[in-house]
C-alpha positions in Angstrom: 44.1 10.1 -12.4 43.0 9.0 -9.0 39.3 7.3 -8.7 38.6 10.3 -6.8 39.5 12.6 -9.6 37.3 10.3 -12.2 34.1 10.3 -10.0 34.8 14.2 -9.9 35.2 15.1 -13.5 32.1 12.6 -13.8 30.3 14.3 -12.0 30.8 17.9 -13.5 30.2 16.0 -17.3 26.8 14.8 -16.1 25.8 18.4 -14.8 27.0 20.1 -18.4 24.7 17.2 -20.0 22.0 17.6 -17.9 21.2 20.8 -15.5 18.8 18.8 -13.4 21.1 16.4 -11.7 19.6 15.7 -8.2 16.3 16.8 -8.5 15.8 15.3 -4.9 17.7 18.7 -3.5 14.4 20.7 -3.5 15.4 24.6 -3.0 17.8 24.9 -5.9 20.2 27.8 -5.3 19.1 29.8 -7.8 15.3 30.7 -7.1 12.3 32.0 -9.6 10.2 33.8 -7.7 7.2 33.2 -10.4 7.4 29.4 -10.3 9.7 27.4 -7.9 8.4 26.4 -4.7 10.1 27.1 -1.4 10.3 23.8 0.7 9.9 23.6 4.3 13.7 21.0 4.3 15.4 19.2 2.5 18.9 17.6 1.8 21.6 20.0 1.9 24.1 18.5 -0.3 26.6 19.0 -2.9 28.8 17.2 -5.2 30.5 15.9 -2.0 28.2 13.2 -0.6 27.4 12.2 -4.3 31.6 11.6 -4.2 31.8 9.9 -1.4 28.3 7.3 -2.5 29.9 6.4 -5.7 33.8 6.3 -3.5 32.0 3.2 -0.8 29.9 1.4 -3.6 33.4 1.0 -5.8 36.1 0.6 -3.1 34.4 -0.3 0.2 35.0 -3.5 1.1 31.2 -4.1 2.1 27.9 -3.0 0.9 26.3 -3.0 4.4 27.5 -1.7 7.4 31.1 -1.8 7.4 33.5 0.8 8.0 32.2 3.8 7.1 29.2 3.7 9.1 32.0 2.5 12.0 33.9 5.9 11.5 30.7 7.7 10.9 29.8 6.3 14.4 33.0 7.1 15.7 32.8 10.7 14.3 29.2 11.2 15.7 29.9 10.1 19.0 32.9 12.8 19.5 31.1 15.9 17.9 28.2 15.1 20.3 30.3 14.1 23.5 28.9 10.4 23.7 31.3 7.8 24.2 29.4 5.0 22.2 27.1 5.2 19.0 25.3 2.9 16.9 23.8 3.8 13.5 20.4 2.0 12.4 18.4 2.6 9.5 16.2 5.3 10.8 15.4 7.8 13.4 12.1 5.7 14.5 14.6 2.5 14.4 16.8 4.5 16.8 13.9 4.7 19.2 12.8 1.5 19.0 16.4 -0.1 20.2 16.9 2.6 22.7 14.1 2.1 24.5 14.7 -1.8 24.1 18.4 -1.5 25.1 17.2 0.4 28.1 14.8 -1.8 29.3 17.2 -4.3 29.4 19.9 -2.6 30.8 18.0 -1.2 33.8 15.7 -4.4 34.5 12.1 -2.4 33.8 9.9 -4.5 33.8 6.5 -4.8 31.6 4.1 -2.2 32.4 6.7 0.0 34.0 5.6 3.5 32.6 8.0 6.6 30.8 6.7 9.8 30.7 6.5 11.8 27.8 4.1 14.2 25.7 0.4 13.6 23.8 2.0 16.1 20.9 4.7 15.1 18.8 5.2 12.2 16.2 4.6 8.7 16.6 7.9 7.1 16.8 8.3 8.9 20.1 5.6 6.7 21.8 5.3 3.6 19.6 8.7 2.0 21.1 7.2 2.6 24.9 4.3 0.8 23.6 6.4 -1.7 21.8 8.6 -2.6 24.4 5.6 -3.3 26.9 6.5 -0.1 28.5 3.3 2.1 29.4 3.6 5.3 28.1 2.2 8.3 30.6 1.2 11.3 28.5 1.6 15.1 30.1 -0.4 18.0 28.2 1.8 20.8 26.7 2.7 24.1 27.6 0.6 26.6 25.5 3.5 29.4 26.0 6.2 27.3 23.9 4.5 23.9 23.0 6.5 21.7 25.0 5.2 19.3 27.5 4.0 20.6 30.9 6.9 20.5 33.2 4.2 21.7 36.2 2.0 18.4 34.8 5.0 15.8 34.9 5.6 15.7 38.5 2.0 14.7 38.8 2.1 11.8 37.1 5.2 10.6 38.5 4.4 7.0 40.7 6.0 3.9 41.5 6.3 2.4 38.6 7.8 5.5 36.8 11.2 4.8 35.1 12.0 7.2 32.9 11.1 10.5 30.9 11.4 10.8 27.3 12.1 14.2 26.1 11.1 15.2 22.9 11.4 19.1 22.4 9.2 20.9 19.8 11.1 21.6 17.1 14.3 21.8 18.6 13.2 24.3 21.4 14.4 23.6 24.7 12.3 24.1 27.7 13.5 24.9 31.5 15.9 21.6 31.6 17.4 22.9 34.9 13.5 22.2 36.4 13.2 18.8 34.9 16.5 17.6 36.1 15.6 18.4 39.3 12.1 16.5 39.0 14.2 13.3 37.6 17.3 13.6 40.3 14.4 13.7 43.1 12.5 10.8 41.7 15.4 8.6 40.9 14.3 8.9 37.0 16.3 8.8 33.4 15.9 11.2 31.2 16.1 9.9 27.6 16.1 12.2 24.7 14.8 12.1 21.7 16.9 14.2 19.9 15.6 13.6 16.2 14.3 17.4 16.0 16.7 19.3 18.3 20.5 17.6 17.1 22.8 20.5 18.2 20.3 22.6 20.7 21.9 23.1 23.9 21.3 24.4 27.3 24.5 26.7 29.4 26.1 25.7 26.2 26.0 21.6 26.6 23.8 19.5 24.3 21.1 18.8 25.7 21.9 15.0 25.1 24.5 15.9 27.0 21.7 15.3 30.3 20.5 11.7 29.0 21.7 8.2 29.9 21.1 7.9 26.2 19.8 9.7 22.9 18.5 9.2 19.8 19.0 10.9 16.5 17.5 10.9 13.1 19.0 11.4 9.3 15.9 11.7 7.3 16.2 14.3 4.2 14.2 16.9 6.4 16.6 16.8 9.6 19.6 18.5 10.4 21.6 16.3 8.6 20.7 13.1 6.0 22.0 10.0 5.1 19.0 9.5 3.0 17.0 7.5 5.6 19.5 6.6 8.9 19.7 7.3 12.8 21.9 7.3 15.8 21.7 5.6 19.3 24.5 7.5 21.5 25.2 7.1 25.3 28.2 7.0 27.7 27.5 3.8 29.2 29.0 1.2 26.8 26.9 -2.0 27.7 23.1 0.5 26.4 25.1 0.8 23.0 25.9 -2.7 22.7 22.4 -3.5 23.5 21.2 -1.8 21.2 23.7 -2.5 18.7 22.4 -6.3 19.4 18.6 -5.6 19.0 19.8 -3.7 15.3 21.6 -6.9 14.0 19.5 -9.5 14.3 19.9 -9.7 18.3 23.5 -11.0 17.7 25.7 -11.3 20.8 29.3 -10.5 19.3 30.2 -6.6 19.3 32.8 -6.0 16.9 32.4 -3.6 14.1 34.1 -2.1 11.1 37.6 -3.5 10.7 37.1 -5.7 14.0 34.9 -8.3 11.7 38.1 -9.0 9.7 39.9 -9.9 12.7 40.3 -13.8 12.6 39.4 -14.6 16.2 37.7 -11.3 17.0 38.1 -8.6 19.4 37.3 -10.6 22.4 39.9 -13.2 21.3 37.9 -15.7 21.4 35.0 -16.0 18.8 35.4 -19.3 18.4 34.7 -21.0 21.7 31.6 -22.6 23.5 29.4 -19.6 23.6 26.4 -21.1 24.2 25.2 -22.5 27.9 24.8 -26.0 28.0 26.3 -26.7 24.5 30.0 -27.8 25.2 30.8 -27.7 21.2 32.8 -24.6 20.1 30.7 -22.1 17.6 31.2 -19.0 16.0 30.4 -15.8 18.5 29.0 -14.1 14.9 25.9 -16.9 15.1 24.9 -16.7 18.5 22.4 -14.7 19.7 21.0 -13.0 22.9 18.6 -10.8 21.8 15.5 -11.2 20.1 16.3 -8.5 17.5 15.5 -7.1 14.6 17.7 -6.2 11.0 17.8 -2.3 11.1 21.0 -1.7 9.6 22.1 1.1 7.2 24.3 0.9 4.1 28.0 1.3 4.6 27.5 4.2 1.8 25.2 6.0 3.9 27.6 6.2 7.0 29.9 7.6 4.1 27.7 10.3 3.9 27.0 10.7 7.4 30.6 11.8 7.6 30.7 15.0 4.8 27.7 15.9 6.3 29.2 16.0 9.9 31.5 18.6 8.5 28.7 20.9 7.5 26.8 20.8 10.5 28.5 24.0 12.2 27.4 25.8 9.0 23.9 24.1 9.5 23.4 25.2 12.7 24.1 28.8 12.5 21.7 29.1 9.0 18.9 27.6 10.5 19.3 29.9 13.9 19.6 32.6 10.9 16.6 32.0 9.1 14.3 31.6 12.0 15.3 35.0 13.5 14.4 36.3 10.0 11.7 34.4 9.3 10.1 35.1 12.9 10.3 38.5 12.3 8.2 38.2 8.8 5.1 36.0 10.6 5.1 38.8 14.1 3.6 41.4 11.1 0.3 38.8 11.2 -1.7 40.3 13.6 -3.0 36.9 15.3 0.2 35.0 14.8 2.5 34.1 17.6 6.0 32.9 17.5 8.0 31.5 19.8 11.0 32.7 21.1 14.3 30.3 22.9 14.7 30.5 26.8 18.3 32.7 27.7 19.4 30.1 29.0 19.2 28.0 25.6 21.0 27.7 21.7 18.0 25.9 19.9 18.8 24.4 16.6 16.0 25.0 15.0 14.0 22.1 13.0 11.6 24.6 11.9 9.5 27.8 12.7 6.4 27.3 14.7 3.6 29.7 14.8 0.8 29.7 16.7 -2.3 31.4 15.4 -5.4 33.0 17.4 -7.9 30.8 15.4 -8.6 27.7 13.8 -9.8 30.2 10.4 -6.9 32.1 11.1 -4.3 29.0 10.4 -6.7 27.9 8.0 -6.7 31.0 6.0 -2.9 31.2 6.3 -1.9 27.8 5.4 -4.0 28.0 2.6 -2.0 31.5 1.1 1.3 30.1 1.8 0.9 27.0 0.0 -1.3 28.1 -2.8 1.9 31.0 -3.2 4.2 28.2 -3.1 5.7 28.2 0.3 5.7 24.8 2.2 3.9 24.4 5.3 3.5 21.7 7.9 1.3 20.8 11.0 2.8 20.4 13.8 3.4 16.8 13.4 0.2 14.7 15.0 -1.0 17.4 17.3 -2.8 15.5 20.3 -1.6 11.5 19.4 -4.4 10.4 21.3 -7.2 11.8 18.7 -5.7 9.6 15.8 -7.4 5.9 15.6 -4.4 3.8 16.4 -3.9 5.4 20.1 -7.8 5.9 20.7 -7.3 2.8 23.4 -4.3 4.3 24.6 -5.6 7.4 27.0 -8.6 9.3 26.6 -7.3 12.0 24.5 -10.1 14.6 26.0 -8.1 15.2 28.8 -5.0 17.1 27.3 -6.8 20.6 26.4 -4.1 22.4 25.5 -3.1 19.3 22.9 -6.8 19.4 21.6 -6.0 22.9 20.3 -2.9 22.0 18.3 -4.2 20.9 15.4 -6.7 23.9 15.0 -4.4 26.4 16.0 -0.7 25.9 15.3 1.9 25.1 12.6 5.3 25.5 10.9 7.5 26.2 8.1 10.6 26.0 7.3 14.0 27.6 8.5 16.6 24.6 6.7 19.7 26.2 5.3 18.8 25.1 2.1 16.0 28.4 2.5 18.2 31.2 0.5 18.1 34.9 0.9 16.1 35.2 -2.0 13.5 32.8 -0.8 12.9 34.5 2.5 12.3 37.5 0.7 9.8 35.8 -1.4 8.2 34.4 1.9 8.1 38.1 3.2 6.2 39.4 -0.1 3.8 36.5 -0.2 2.8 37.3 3.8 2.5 41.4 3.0 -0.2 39.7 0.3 -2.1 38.1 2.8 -1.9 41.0 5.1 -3.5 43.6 2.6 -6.1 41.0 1.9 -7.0 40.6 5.6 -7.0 44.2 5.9 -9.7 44.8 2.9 -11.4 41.8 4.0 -11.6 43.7 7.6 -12.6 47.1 5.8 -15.5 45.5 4.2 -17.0 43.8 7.3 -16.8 46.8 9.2 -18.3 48.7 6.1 -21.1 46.3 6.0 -21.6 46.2 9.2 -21.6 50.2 9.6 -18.8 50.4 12.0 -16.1 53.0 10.9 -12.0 51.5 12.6 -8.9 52.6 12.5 -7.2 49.7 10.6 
């Protein structure tokens, strides 16, 4: 029996021993309306990326990154039509080297300033910051939540590099506009593609537009590798970069199978590498970058891989459950969804609504989760409000941001959402419908007034 066969028929004697094997994989396939929650993501796994954990941990030839996160890399890059990838340890590590690689690559210098939006998560504007970058913040669009392509011109001066692009929840906004902005200006467009792996606008990815993109594997995303992301770009020299600023700010650039090679890739790693030292050294133990560690596990590129195969499947279920789960929250008088432009395929990350009213979210969020249905905000809301950025920019000046937190949030649309659990969504949000309506009934009672409800 192969080792292949043994981890299988482990596997399916654990599960007859014990029914809750990978508790970790939140919305179970079989669903209890009376008791299980539904969650907004999570993992969408099966037997298959358990397989292929225990497969690298037994056989792989290294623990760290070795040659499964090289073909994972490898794999990535040509679903996604990048020539080069690089996996780190996270999504926010992806950033981080990106905008490090790029700043090295171009020449910017400290104090030269990206563009991007005050709404969003952190580890969109904490590399800018990192880097010595200045980050230049744009209000959003109330219509779909995106940044203010009218506001982005505006801020554009001489010192402007770059624009980081960050769509809300996977939704695109009008690209054709801002590559217009960034071809007039001389500007990159970088994309933070964490939320939106797979959207696409005239039927390219949208990473297709970027000198270089970012991606994320966190449980919630598209895809997971547990924790894990993805630097891509076309341009060989930004991957090695980065690659650098992941492993310790080492020069030498071979990977996978290229370690074993006894003089390396370049032929030479044994030679005098370093200016102004004529001794020979090893290229593995010289080092150009001041970097960081933010490598992943060789197990977790082994994942990476069975997950690539799903993500077709992935894609389709989450534009699925949006359209149905849109069509649930539109009942709400007060609730606004948001549709894609024609021009656009959004993968969704998640559903966004936007609601009339602070008391109106309030009252909602509270019915869905106390009814077991996950919700989140959307993400910080205005970055500038919270007390680590309060030096950055006067948040007061981004209205539309200012609203987010009162007004908007989302829930989930992850294929790991069943049939059965958007049906439960739709009975818990007729619930809260009837109870606004007698809620209504009695004001207007109290009050005297007589409506048509």
């Amino acid at each position: 029996m192969s080792l292949t066969e043994l981890i299988t028929q482990f596997l399916h004697q654990a599960k007859q021993e014990d029914q809750n094997l990978f508790p970790f994989i939140a919305n179970k396939e079989t669903f209890n309306s009376k008791k299980d929650s539904v969650y907004y993501s999570g993992p969408y796994w099966n037997e298959k990326e358990i397989e292929a954990i225990f497969y690298t941990v037994l056989k792989g030839k290294w623990l760290s990154s070795g040659d499964s996160v090289n073909k994972f890399e490898r794999e990535f890059s040509k679903k996604f039509n990048k020539d080069y990838s690089v996996m780190v340890n996270s999504g926010s590590s992806a950033n981080l080297v990106m905008i490090a690689a790029l700043k090295k690559y171009f020449g910017w210098q400290d104090g030269d300033e990206i563009i991007v939006s005050c709404v969003g998560f952190p580890t969109t504007i904490n590399p800018i910051i990192q880097n010595n970058l200045k980050p230049v913040f744009v209000d959003i669009d109330w219509d779909d939540l995106n940044w203010d392509i009218n506001e982005i011109e505006k801020k554009i001066t001489s010192r402007t590099k770059a624009v980081f692009s960050s769509p809300v929840l996977g939704n695109v906004y009008d690209l054709k506009r801002l590559i217009q902005i960034c071809s007039d200006f001389g500007l990159e467009i970088i994309a933070d593609n964490c939320d939106s792996l797979g959207s696409k606008w005239n039927d390219r990815y949208l990473t297709d537009f970027a000198v270089a993109a970012s991606c994320s594997f966190y449980p919630a995303h598209h895809i997971t590798t547990i924790e894990g992301g993805m630097v891509s770009s076309n341009i060989k020299e930004i991957v090695d970069v980065a690659r650098s600023f992941a492993w310790w700010g080492r020069g030498c650039y071979c990977v996978g199978q290229q370690n074993l090679l006894p003089n390396g890739v370049c032929g030479k790693r044994f030679d005098t590498w370093i200016p102004g030292y004529e001794e020979i050294v090893d290229h593995k133990y010289v080092f150009t970058n001041i970097g960081y560690n933010l490598k992943p596990t060789d197990f977790q590129g082994a994942i990476g891989s069975v997950q690539l195969e799903k993500f077709d499947e992935v894609h389709t279920k989450r534009r699925a459950n949006k359209q149905k789960i849109d069509s649930i929250f539109q009942k709400i008088r007060g609730v606004r969804t948001i549709n894609e432009l024609p021009e656009s395929e959004t993968s969704w990350f998640g559903v966004p609504l936007i609601c009339e009213s602070a008391e109106k979210k309030r009252n909602l969020v509270q019915h869905l989760e106390t009814n077991r249905v996950q919700t989140r905000n959307y993400f910080a809301g205005n970055i500038l409000m919270h007390p680590a950025y309060k030096d950055v920019d006067d948040y007061t000046k981004y209205q539309n941001a200012n609203k987010v937190l009162d007004r908007v949030f989302f829930v989930g649309c992850s294929p790991t959402i069943t049939v059965q659990m958007i049906n439960y969504i739709e009975e818990v949000v007729d619930k809260f419908i009837i109870k606004e309506t007698i809620n209504l009934s009695r004001t207007l009672s109290l009050s005297g007034t007589s409506a048509t409800l």
